[in-house]
C-alpha positions in Angstrom: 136.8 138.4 123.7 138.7 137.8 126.9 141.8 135.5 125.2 143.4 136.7 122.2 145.9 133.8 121.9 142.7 131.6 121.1 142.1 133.3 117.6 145.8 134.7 116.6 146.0 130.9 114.3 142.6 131.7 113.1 144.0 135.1 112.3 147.2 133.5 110.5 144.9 130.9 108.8 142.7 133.8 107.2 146.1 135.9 106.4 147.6 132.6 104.5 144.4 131.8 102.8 143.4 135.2 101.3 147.2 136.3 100.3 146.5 135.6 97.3 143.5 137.3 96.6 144.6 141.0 95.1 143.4 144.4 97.2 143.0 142.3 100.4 143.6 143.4 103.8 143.2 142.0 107.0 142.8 144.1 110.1 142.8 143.2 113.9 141.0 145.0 116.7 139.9 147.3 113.8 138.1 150.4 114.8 136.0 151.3 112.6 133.7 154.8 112.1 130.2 153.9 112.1 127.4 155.8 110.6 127.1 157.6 114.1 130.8 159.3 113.6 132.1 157.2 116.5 134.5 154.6 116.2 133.7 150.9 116.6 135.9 147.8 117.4 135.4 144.7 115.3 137.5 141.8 116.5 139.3 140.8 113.1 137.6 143.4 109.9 138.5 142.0 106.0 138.5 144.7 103.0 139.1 143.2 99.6 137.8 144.6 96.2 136.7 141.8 93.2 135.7 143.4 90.2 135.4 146.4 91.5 133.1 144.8 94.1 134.0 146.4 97.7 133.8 143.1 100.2 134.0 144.2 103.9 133.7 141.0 106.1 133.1 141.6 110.3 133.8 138.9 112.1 133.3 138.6 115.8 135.4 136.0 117.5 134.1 134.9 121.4 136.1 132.8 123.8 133.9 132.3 126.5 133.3 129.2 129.1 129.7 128.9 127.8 128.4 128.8 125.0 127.4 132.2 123.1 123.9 133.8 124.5 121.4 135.5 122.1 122.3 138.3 123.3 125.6 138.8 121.8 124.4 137.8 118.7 122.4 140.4 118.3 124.7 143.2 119.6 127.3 141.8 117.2 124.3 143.0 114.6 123.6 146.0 115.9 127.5 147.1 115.8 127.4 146.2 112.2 124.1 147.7 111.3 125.6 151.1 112.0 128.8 150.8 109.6 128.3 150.9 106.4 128.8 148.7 103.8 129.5 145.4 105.6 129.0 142.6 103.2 128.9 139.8 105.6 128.8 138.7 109.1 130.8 135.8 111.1 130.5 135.1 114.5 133.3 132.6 115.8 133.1 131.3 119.1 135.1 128.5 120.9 132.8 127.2 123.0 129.6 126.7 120.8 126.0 128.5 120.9 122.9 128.8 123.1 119.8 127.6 121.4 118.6 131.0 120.5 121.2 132.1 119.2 121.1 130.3 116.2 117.6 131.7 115.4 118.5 134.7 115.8 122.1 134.5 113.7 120.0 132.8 110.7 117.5 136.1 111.2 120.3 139.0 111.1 121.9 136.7 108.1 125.3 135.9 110.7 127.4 132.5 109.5 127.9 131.0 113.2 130.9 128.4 113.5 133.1 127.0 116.2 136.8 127.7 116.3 137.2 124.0 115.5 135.1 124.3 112.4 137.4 127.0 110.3 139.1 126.1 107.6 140.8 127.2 104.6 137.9 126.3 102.7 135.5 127.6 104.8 137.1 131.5 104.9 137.6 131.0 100.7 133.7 130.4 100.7 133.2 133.6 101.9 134.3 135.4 98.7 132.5 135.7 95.7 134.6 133.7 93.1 134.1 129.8 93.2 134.8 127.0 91.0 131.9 124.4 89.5 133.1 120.4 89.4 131.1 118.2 87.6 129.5 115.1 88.8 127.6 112.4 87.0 126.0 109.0 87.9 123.8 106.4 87.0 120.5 105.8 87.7 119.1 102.5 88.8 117.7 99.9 88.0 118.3 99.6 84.1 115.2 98.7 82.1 116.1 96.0 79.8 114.7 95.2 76.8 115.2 91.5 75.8 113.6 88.9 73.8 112.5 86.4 76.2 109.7 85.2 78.2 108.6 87.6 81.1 109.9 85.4 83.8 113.1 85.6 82.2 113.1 89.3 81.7 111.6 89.4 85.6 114.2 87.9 86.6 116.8 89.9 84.8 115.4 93.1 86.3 115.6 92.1 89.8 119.4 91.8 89.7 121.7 94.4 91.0 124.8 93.2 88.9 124.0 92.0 85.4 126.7 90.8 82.9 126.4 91.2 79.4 127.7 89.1 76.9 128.7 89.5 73.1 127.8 86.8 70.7 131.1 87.7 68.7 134.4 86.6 71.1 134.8 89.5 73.4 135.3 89.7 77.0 131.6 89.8 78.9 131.6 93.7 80.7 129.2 94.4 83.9 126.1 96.5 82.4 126.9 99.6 84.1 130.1 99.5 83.4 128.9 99.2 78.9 126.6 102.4 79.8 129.2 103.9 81.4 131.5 104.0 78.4 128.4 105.5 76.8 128.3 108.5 79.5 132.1 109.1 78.9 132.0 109.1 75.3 129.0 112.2 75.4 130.5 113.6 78.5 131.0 117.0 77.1 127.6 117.3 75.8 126.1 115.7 79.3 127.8 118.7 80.8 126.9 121.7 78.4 122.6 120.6 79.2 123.9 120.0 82.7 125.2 123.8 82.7 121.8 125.4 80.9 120.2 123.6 83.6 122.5 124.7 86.5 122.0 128.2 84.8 118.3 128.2 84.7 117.9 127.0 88.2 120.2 129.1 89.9 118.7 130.7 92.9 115.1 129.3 92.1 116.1 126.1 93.9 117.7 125.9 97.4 119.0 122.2 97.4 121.5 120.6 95.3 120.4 121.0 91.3 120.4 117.9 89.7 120.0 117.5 86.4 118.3 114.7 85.1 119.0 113.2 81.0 116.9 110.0 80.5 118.5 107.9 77.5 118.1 104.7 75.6 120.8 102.4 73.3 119.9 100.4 70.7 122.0 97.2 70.4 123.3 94.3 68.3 125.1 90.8 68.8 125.1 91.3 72.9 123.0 88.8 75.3 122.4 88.2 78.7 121.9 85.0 80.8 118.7 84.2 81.9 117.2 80.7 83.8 119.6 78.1 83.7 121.9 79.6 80.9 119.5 80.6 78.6 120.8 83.3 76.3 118.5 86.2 76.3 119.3 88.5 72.8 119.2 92.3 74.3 117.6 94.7 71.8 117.7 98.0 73.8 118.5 99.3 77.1 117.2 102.3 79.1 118.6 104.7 81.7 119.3 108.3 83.3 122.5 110.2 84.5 121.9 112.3 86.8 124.1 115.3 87.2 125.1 118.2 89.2 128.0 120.2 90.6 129.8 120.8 93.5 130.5 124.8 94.2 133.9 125.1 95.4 136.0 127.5 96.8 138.6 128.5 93.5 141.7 127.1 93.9 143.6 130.9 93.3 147.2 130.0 93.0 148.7 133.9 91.8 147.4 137.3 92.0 148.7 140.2 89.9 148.0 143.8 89.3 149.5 146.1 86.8 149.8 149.2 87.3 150.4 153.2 85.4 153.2 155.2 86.2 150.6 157.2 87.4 150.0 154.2 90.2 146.7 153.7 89.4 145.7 150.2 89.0 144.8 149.5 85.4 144.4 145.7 85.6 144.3 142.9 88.1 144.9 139.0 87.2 143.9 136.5 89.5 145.1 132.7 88.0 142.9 129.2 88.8 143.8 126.2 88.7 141.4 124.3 87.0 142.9 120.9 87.3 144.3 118.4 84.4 147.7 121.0 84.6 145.7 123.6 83.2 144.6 126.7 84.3 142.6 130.0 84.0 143.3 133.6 83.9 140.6 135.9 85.1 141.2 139.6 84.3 139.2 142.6 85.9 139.8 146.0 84.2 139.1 148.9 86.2 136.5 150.3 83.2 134.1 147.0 84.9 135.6 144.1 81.6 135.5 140.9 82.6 138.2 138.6 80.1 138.8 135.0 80.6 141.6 133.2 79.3 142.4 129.4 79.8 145.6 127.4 79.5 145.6 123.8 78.1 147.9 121.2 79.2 149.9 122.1 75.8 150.8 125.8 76.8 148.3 127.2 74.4 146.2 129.8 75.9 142.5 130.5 74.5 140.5 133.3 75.0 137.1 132.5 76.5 134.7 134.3 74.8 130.2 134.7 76.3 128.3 131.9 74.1 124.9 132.9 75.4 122.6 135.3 77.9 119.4 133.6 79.9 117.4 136.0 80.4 114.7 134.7 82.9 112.1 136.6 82.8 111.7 135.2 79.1 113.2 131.7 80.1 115.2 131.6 76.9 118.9 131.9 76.0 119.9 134.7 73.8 123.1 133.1 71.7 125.9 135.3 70.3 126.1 134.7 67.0 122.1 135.0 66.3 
């Protein structure tokens, strides 16, 4: 790397961003023993432990005129090939790539990124503990069932905003928005088939898993309009929400460890916050536990306990309590 100065904010970014993140450390111009005995130099080197998982993250950092050659790439893989134990590769450069070099980063598994591109975000990705936010929608068009004429239920279908109308005095509400009230009102269960789903899927797919719940409401004493004012008496209406979720980096806002008198690390406590003012505690035990325990907007803390096992070579959850 022939300028330092370049990457010492990207070196203070990472150090601010992983603080929080217990048995962390964050080396520069670390030299390293490789597998040969002799020592190696990796530009900036992060150790961290998570669950008793060791993490060792290389990243090479180039600040050339032009962008990065295939060549580097794959001495930069070569170096790590003969330490042991690396976990994961980043190559940072601040002039971009050559062509070939991204074919050969995406064969020896190496995130590439510009200098520009790093973030706080980005560097959280890197670890192994992220977050899962919910997201539901709609699916259009609605499929209406009326009792009308087929122009007039034609006609109904073609429109992108249809209002619906109560024969009882109460104000008319957009059609999406009287399905939406639906979705809300079942939200919790939407999300539980949306997690079996998510769970099931996980690693089979590589896109975005959606999830996709077709469902149909029966209704009385609600019209719409059809040709020139007609009231058209709606029996039923049919739709989908589609869901998924976003994998985001955990928001970790305290690490803790406690510790024997004996200083050997009994317990360490890493706090998320999980939004709505609440948050979760996840505890890792140096005997390999795993215990979960979230805090409601009240204070009151529950302990999360396992509710099922997929196993997928059966495809079938195994509950708890059977």
């Amino acid at each position: 790397m022939n300028n330092w100065k370049h990457f010492e904010k990207l070196v203070r970014l990472i150090q601010e961003t992983l603080k929080n993140i217990p048995s962390t450390e964050i080396f520069s111009n670390y030299k390293i023993e490789n597998k040969s005995g002799r020592k190696g130099e990796i530009d900036v080197f992060i150790e961290s432990s998570i669950n008793n998982m060791e993490i060792k993250i290389a990243i090479e950092c180039k600040d050339y005129r032009k962008p990065v050659s295939v060549e580097k790439i794959d001495a930069f893989n070569s170096k790590c090939q003969r330490i042991k134990g690396i976990s994961k590769k980043v190559f940072v450069s601040s002039n971009g790539y050559q062509a070939d070099a991204y074919n050969a980063a995406n064969f020896h598994d190496i995130e590439l990124y510009n200098l520009s591109e790093i973030s706080r975000d980005k560097i959280s990705e890197w670890f192994p503990i992220t977050q899962l936010k919910p997201n539901l929608r709609l699916q259009l068009p609605f499929k209406i069932h009326v009792f009308g004429d087929e122009s007039d239920i034609e006609r109904v279908q073609r429109e992108k905003k249809i209002v619906i109308h109560f024969f009882k005095e109460k104000e008319s509400i957009l059609l999406e928005h009287l399905l939406w009230e639906n979705v809300i009102e079942n939200q919790n269960e939407i999300k539980n088939y949306m997690l079996f789903d998510f769970i099931k899927k996980m690693g089979k797919e590589k896109s975005r898993i959606e999830t996709r719940i077709p469902f149909s409401i029966d209704f009385e004493g609600i019209y719409i309009l059809g040709k020139d004012g007609k009231e058209l008496e709606v029996s039923r209406i049919e739709s989908e929400v589609i869901g998924w979720f976003d994998e985001l980096p955990a928001d970790i806002t305290e690490a803790r460890k406690y510790v024997k008198k004996d200083s050997n690390i009994e317990a360490s406590i890493v706090s998320l916050d999980v939004g709505k003012e609440e948050k979760a505690d996840i505890i890792f035990t140096n005997k390999n536990d795993i215990s979960i325990f979230h805090t409601k907007q009240d204070g009151k803390i529950y302990p999360m306990k396992t509710f099922c096992i997929y196993d997928p070579k059966t495809d079938k959850f195994a509950y708890e309590n059977d």
